[in-house]
C-alpha positions as CSV (number, residue, x, y, z in Angstrom):
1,X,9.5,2.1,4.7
2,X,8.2,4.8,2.3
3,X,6.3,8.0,2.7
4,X,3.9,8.9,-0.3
5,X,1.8,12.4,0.8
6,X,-1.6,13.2,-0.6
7,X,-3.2,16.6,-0.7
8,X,-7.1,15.9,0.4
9,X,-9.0,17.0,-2.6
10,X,-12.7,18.9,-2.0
11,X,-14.8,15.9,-3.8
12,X,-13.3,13.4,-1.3
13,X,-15.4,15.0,1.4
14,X,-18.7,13.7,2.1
15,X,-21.9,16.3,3.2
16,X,-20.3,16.5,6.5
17,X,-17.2,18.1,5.1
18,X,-14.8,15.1,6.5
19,X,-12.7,12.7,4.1
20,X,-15.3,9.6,3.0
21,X,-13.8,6.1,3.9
22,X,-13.8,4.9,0.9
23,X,-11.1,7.2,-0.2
24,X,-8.0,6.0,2.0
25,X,-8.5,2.7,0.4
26,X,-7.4,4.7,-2.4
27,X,-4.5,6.6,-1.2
28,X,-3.1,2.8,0.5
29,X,-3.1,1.9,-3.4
30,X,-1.5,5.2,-4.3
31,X,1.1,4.6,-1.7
32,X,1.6,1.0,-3.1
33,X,2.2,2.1,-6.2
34,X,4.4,5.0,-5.0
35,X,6.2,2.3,-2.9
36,X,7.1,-0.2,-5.0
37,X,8.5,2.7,-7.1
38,X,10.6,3.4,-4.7
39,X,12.4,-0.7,-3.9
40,X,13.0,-0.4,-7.7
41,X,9.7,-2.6,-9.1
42,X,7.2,-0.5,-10.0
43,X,3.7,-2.5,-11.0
44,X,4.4,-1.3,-14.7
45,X,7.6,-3.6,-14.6
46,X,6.1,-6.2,-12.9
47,X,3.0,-6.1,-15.3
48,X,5.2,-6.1,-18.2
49,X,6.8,-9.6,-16.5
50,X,3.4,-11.4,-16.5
51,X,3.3,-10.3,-12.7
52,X,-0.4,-9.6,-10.9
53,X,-0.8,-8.7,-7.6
54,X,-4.7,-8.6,-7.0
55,X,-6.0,-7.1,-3.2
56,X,-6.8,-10.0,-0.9
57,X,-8.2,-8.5,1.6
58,X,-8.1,-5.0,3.1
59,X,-8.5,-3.1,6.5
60,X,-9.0,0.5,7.9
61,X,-9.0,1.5,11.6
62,X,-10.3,5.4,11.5
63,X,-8.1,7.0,14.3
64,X,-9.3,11.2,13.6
65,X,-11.0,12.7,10.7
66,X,-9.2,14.6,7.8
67,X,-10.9,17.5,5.9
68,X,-10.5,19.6,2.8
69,X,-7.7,20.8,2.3
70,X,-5.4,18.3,5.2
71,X,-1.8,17.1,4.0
72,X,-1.7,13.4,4.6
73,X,1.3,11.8,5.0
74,X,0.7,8.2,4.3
75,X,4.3,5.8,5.9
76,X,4.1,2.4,4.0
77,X,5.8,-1.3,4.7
78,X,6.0,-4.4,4.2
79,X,4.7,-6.3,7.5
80,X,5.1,-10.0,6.3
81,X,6.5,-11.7,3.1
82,X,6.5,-15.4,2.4
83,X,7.2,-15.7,-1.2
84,X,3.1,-16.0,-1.9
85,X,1.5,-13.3,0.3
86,X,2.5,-9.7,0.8
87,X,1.0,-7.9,3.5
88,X,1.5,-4.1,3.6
89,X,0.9,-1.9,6.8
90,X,0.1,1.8,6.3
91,X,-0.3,4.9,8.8
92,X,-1.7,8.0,7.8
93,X,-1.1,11.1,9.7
94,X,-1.9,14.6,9.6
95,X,1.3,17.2,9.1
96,X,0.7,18.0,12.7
97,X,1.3,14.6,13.8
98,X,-2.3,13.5,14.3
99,X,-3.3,9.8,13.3
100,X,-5.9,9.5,11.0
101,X,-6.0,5.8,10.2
102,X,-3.9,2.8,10.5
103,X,-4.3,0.4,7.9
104,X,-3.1,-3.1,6.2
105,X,-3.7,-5.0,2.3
106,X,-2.8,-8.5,1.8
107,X,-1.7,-9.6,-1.5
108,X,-0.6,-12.2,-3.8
109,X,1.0,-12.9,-6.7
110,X,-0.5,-14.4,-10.2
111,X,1.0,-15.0,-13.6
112,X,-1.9,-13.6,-15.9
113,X,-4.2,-16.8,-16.3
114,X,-4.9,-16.2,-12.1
115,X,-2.2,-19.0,-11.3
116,X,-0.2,-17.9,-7.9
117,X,3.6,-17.8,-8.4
118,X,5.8,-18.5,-5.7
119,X,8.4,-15.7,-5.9
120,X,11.1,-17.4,-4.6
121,X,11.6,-19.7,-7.4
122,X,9.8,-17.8,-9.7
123,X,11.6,-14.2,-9.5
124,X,13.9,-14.6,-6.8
125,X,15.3,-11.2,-7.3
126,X,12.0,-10.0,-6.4
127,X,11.7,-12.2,-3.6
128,X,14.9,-11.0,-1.9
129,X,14.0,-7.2,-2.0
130,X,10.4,-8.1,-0.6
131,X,12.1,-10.4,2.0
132,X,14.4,-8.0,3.0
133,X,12.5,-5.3,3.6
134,X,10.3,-7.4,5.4
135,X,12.8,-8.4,7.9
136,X,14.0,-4.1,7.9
137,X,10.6,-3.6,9.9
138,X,10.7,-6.8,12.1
């Protein structure tokens, strides 16, 4: 697990003066990023090894609205990991506690010509850190 915080900037608020939901789409890929940092392969590394990892799907429950100028804390994981999919879980929370959404990406791997690698036998060092912090959360 990782925690990445974002400051909620004034032009992600919409006329109503609340966070648009476009924008924690955003912050889950500035977590990812942040979070793969963290296990030791950030996406520059992995893009300098041929490595994709293109958004196969994506999903947002809004649990409480965040405002100008809210601290969100967003805590990201790895839910499941199979060697071709990687699905992340993300909360976002308020620094008083509050839930603001709960969210998950799905992703998978592709050398640069869009072919899907299976990381096992492809980069199995990347596969065991994935693997292993997949199992952490289980």
């Amino acid at each position: 697990m990782s925690l990445y915080h974002h400051k909620v900037q004034y032009y992600e608020t919409d006329k109503m003066g609340i966070v648009h939901h476009s924008n924690y789409i955003r912050w889950m890929e500035e977590a990812r990023i942040d979070f793969l940092e963290q296990v030791g392969w950030p996406f520059e590394k992995l893009e300098a090894m041929g490595i994709l990892s293109p958004v196969m799907y994506v999903q947002c429950r809004y649990r409480a609205s965040a405002v100008f100028p809210d601290e969100i804390a967003v805590e990201t994981w790895i839910e499941q990991f199979h060697g071709v999919r990687l699905k992340i879980g993300y909360e976002m929370r308020k620094d008083d506690g509050t839930l603001v959404c709960q969210a998950g990406s799905e992703h998978c791997f592709t050398d640069r010509e869009g072919h899907i690698l299976r990381m096992q036998k492809a980069y199995p060092e990347i596969y065991e850190t994935f693997a292993a912090l997949a199992r952490e959360k289980a």
